[in-house]
Backbone as CSV, one residue per row, in Angstrom:
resi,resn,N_x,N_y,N_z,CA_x,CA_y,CA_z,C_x,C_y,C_z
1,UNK,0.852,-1.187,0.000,0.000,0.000,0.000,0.890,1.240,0.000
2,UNK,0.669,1.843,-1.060,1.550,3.393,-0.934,0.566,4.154,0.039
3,UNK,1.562,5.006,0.523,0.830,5.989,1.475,0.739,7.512,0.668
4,UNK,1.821,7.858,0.266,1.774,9.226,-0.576,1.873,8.742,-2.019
5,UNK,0.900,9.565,-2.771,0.603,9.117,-4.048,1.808,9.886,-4.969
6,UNK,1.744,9.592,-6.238,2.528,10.130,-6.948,2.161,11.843,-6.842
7,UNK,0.826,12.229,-7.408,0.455,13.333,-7.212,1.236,14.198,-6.255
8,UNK,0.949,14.003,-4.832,1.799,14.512,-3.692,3.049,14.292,-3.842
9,UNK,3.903,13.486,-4.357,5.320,13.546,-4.359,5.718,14.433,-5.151
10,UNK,4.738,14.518,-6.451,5.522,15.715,-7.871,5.124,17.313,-6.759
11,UNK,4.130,17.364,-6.015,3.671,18.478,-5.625,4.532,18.964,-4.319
12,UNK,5.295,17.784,-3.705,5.897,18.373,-2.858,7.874,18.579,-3.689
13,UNK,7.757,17.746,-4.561,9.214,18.133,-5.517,9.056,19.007,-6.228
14,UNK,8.356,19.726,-6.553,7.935,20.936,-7.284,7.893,22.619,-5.571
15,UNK,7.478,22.092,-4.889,7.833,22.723,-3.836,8.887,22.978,-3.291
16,UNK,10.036,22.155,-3.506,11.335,21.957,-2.656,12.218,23.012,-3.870
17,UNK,11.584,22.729,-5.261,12.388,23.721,-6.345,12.189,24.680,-6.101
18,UNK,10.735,25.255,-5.559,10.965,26.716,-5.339,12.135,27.112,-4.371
19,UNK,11.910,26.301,-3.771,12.707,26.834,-2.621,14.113,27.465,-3.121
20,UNK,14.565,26.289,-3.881,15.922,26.489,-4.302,15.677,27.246,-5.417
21,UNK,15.248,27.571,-6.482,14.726,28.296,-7.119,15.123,29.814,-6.752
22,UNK,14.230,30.120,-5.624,13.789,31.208,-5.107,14.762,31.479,-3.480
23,UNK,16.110,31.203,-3.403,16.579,31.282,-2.763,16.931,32.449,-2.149
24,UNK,17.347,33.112,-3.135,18.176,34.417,-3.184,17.315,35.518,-3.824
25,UNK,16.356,35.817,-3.812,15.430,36.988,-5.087,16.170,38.016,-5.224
26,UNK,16.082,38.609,-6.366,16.590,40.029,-6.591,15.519,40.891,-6.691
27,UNK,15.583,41.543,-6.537,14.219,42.825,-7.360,14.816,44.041,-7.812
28,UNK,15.323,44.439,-8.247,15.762,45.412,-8.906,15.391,46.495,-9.578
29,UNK,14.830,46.243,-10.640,13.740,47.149,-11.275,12.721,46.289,-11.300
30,UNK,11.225,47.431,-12.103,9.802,47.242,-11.922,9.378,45.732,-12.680
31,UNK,10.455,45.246,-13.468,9.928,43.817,-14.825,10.593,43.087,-13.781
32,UNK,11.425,42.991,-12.756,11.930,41.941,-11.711,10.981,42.049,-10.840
33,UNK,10.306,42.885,-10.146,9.104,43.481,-9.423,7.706,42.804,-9.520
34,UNK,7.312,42.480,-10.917,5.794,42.292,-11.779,6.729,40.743,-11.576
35,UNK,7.616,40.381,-11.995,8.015,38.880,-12.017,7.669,38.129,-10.634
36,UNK,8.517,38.725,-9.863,8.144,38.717,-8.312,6.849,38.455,-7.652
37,UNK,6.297,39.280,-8.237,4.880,39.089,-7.749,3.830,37.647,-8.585
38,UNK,4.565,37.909,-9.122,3.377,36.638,-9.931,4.240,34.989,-9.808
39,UNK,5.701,35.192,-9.338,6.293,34.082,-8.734,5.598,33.783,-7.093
40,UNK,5.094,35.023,-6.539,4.700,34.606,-4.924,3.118,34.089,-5.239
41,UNK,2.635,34.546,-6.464,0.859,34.095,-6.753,1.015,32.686,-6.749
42,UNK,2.155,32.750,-8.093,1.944,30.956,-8.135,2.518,29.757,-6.784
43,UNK,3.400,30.312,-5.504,3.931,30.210,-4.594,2.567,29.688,-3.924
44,UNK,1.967,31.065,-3.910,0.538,30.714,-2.855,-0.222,29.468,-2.997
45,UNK,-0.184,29.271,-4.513,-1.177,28.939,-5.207,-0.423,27.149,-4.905
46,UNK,0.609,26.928,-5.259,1.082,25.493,-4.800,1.022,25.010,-3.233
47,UNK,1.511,26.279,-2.543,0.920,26.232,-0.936,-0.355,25.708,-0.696
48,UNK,-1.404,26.260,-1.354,-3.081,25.564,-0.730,-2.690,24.259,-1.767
49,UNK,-2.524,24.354,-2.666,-2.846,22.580,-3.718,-2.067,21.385,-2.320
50,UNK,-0.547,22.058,-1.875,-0.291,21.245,-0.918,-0.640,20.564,0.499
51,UNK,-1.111,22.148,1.438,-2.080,21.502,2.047,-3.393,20.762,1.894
52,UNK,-4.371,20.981,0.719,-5.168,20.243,0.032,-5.191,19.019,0.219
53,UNK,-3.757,18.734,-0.407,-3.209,16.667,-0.542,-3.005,16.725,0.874
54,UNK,-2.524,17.537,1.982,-1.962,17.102,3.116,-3.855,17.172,4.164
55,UNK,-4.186,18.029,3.615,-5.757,17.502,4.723,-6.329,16.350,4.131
56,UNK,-6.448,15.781,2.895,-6.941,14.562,2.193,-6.535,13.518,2.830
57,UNK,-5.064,13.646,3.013,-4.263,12.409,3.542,-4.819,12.569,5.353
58,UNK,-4.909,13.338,6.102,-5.034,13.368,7.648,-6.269,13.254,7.905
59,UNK,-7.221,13.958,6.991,-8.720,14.148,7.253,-8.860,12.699,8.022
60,UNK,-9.151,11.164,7.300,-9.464,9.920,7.558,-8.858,9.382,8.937
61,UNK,-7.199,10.553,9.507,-6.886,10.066,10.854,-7.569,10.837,11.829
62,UNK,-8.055,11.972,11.233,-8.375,13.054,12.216,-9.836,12.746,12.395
63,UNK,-10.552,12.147,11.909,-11.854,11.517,12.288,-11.933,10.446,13.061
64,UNK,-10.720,9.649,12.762,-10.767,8.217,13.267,-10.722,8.711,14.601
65,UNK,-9.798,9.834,14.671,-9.425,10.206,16.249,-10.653,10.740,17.141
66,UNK,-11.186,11.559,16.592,-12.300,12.134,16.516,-13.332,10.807,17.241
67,UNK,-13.581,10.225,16.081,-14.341,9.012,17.381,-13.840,8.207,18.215
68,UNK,-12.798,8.009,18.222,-11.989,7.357,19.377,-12.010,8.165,20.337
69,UNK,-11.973,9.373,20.444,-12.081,10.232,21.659,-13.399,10.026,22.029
70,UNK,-14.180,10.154,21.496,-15.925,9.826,21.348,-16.464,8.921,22.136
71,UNK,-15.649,7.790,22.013,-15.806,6.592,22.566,-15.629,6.329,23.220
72,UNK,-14.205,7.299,24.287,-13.937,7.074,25.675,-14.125,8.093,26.056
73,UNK,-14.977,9.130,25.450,-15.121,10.216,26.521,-16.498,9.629,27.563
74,UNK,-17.275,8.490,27.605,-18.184,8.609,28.372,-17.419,7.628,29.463
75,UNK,-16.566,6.729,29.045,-16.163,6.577,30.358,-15.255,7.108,31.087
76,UNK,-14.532,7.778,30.614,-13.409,8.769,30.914,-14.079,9.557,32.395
77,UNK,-15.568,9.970,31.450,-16.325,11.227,32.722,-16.598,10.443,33.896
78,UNK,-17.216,8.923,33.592,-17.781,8.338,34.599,-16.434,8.096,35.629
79,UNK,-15.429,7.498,35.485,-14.438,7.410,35.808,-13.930,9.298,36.603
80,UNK,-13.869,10.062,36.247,-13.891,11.419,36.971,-15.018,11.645,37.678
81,UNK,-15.663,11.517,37.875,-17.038,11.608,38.883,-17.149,10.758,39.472
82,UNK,-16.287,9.550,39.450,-16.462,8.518,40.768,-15.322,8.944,41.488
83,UNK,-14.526,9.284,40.492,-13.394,10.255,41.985,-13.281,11.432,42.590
84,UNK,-14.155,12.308,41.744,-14.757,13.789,42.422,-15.684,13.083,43.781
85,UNK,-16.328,12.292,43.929,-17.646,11.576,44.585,-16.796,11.195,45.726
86,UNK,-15.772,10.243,45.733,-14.841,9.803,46.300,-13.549,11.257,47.288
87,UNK,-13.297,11.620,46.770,-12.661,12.943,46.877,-13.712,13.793,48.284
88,UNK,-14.760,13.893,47.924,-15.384,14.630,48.428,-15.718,14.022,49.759
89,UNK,-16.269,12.828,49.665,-16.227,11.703,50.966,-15.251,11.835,51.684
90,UNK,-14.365,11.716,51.316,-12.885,11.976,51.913,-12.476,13.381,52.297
91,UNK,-12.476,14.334,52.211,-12.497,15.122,52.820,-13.257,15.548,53.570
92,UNK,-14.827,15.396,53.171,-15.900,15.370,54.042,-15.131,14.663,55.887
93,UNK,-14.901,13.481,55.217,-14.101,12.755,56.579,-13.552,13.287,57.264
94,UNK,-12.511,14.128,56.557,-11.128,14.667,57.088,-11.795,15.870,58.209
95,UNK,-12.640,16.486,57.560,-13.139,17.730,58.284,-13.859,17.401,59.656
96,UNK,-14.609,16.247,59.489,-15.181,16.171,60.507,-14.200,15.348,61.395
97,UNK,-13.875,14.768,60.964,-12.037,13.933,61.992,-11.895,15.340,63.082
98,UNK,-11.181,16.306,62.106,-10.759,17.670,62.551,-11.420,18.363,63.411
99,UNK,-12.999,18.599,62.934,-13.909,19.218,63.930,-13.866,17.996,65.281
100,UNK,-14.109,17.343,65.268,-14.163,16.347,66.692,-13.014,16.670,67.685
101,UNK,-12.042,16.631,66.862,-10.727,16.501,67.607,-10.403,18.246,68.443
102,UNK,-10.799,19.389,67.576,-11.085,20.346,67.911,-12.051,20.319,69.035
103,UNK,-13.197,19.851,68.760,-14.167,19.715,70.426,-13.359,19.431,71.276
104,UNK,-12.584,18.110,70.806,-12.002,17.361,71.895,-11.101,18.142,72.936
105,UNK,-10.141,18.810,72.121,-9.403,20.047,72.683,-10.089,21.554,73.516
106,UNK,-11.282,21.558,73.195,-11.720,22.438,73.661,-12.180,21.941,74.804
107,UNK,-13.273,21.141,74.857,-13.633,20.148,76.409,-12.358,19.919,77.012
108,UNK,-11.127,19.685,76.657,-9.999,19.282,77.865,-9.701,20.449,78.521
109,UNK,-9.507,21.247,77.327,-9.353,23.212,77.883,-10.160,23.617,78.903
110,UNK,-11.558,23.239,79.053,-12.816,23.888,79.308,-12.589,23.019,81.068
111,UNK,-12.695,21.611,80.753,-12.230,20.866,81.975,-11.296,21.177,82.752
112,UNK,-9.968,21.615,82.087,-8.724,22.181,83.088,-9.038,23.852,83.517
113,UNK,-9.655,24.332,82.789,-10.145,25.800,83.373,-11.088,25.429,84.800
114,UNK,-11.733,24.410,84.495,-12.881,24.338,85.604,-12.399,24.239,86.848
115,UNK,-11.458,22.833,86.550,-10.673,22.364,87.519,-9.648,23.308,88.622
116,UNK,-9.428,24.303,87.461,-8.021,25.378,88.414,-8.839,26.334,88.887
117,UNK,-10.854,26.800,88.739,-11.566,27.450,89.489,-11.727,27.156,90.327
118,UNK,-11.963,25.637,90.526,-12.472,24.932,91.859,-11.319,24.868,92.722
119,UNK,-10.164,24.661,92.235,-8.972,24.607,93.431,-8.879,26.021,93.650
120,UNK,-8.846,27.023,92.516,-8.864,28.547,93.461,-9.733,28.624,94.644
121,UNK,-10.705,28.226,94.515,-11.965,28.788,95.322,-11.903,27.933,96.588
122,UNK,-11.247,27.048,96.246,-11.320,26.039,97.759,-10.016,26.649,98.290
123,UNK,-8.454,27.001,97.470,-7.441,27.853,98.179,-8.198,29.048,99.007
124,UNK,-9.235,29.601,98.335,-9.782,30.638,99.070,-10.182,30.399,100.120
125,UNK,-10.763,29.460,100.559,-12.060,29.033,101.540,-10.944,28.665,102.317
126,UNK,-9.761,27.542,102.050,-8.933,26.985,102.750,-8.064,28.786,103.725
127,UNK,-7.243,29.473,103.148,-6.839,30.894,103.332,-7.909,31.747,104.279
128,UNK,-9.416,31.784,104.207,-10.381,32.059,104.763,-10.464,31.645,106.348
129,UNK,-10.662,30.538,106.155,-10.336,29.165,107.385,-9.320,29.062,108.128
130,UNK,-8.024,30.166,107.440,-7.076,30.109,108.327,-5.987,28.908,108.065
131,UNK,-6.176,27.811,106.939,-5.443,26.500,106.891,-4.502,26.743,105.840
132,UNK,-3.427,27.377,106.412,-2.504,27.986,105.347,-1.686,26.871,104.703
133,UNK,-1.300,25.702,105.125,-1.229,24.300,104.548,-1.848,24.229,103.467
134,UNK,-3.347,23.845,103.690,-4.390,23.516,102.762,-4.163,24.285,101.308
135,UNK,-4.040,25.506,101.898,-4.130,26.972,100.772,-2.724,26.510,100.010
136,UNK,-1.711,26.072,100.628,-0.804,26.157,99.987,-0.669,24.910,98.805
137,UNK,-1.315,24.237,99.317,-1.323,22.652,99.139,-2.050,22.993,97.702
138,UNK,-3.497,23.518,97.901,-4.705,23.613,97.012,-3.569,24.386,95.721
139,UNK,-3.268,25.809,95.955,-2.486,26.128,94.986,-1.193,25.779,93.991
140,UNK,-0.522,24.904,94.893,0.133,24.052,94.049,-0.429,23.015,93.229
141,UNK,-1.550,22.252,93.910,-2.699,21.532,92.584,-3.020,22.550,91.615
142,UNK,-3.637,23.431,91.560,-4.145,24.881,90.653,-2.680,24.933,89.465
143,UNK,-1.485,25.214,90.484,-0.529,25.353,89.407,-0.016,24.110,88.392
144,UNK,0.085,22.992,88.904,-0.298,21.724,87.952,-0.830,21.390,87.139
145,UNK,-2.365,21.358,87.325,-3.048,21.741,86.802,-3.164,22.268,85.574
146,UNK,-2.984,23.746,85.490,-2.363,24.559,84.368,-1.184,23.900,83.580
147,UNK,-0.156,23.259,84.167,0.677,22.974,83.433,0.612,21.606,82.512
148,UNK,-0.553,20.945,82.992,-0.908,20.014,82.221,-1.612,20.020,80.647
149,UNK,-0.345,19.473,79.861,-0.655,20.040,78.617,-1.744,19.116,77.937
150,UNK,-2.991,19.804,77.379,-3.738,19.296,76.688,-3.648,18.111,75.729
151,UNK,-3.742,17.333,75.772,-3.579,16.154,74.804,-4.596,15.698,74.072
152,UNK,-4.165,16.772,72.229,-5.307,15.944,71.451,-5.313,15.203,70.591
153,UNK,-6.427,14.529,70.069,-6.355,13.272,69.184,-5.978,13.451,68.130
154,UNK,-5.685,12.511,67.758,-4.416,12.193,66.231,-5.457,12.229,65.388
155,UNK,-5.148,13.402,64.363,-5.766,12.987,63.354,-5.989,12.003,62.058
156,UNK,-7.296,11.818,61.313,-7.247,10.508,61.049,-5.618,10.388,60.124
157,UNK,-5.405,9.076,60.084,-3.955,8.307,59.796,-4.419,8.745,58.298
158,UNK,-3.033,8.727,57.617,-2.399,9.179,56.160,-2.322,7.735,55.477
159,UNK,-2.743,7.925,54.407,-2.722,6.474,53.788,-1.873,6.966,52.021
160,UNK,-0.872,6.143,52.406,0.163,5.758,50.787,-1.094,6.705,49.751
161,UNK,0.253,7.432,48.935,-0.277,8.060,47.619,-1.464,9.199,47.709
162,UNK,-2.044,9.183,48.982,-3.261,10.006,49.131,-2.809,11.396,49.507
163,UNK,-2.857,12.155,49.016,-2.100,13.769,49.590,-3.406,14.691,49.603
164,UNK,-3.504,15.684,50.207,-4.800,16.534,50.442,-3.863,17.993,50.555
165,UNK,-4.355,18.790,50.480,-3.583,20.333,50.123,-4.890,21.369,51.229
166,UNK,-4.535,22.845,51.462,-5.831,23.385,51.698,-5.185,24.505,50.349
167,UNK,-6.196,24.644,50.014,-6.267,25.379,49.212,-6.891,27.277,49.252
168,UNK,-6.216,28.217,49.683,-6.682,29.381,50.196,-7.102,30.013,49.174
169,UNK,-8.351,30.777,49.837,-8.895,31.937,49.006,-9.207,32.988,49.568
170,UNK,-9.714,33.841,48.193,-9.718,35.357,49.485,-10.475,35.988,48.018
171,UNK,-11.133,37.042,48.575,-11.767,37.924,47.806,-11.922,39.368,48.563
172,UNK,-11.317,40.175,47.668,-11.336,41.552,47.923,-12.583,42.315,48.529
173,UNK,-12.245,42.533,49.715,-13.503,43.436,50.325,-13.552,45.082,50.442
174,UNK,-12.256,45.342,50.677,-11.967,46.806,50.729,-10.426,46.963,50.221
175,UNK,-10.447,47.454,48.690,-8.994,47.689,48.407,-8.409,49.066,48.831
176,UNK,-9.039,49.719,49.855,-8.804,51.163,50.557,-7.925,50.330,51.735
177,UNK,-7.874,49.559,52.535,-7.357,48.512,53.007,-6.011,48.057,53.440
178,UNK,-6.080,47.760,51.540,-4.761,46.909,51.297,-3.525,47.762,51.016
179,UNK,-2.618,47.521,51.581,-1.546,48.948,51.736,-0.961,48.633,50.583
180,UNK,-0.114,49.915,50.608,0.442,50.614,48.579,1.368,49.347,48.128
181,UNK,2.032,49.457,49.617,3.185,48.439,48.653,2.795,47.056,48.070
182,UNK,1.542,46.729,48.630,1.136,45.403,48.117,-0.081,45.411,46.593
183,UNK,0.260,46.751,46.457,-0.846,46.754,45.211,0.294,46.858,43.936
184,UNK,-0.280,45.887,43.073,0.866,45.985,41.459,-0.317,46.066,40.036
185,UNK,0.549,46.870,39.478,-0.106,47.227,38.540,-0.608,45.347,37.512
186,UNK,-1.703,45.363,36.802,-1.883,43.907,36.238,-0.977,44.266,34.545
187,UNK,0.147,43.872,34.788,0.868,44.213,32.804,0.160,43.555,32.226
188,UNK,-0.754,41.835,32.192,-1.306,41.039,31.359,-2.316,42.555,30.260
């Protein structure tokens, strides 16, 4: 099976002469000028005959392609929307992992605040009472207490290949605001 016909071979060897042909132009006077010009007509004019043979010859791949894309674009999508679907589950997860663990931290906070009121207030009562022991005793629990560092839960475990990003945004509310040096002119 030939692939390029004779046609296209004389049309692209007839092309390669211009070239060499037309290597060097002179123009000189107005009859080199009128020559000139009707050498770039017929120039043009072999240019489209060539692409012509060259869309004839691609047209039949560029369709084939054409439905081959066709053909996997519906599973292609289904395949992207089970992982947008997926994606979203998963972070859905992640957030609420996060929010819990955030409660969690806040109730331990909220608990050790409580805890170092109630030993104040009993140092008080104890100091009140006269049981300067007690008071002293109570306040060193109080200061413990405080120093006990919050311990919160691990967030959920990282699994091979899976990476998650946050992604920031922002939208301009007041560009009276935003100071000089951070404003640039847009060159695009």
């Amino acid at each position: 099976m030939e692939i390029v016909s004779k046609e296209t071979m004389q049309a692209v060897e007839s092309a390669m002469r211009y070239r060499t042909e037309y290597a060097v132009p002179k123009v000189t006077t107005q009859q080199e000028y009128v020559l000139a010009s009707d050498a770039l007509k017929e120039i043009k004019s072999r240019g489209k005959q060539l692409d012509d043979l060259r869309r004839s010859m691609t047209k039949p791949l560029d369709d084939s392609k054409a439905q081959i894309m066709d053909f996997f674009r519906k599973p292609a999508d289904a395949l992207a929307g089970a992982e947008k679907a997926i994606k979203i589950a998963m972070i859905r997860f992640q957030q609420e992992q996060e929010r819990e663990r955030l409660a969690e931290i806040r109730r331990q906070e909220e608990d050790r605040r409580l805890e170092q009121e109630i030993l104040g207030e009993m140092a008080q009562e104890a100091a009140q009472a006269g049981d300067a022991e007690a008071e002293r005793e109570l306040v060193e629990q109080k200061q413990e207490a405080a120093a006990i560092p919050v311990v919160a839960p691990t967030p959920a475990s990282k699994v091979d290949g899976i990476a998650t990003r946050k992604v920031w945004k922002w939208r301009l509310i007041n560009i009276a605001k935003v100071p000089r040096e951070y404003l640039t002119l847009n060159e695009v």
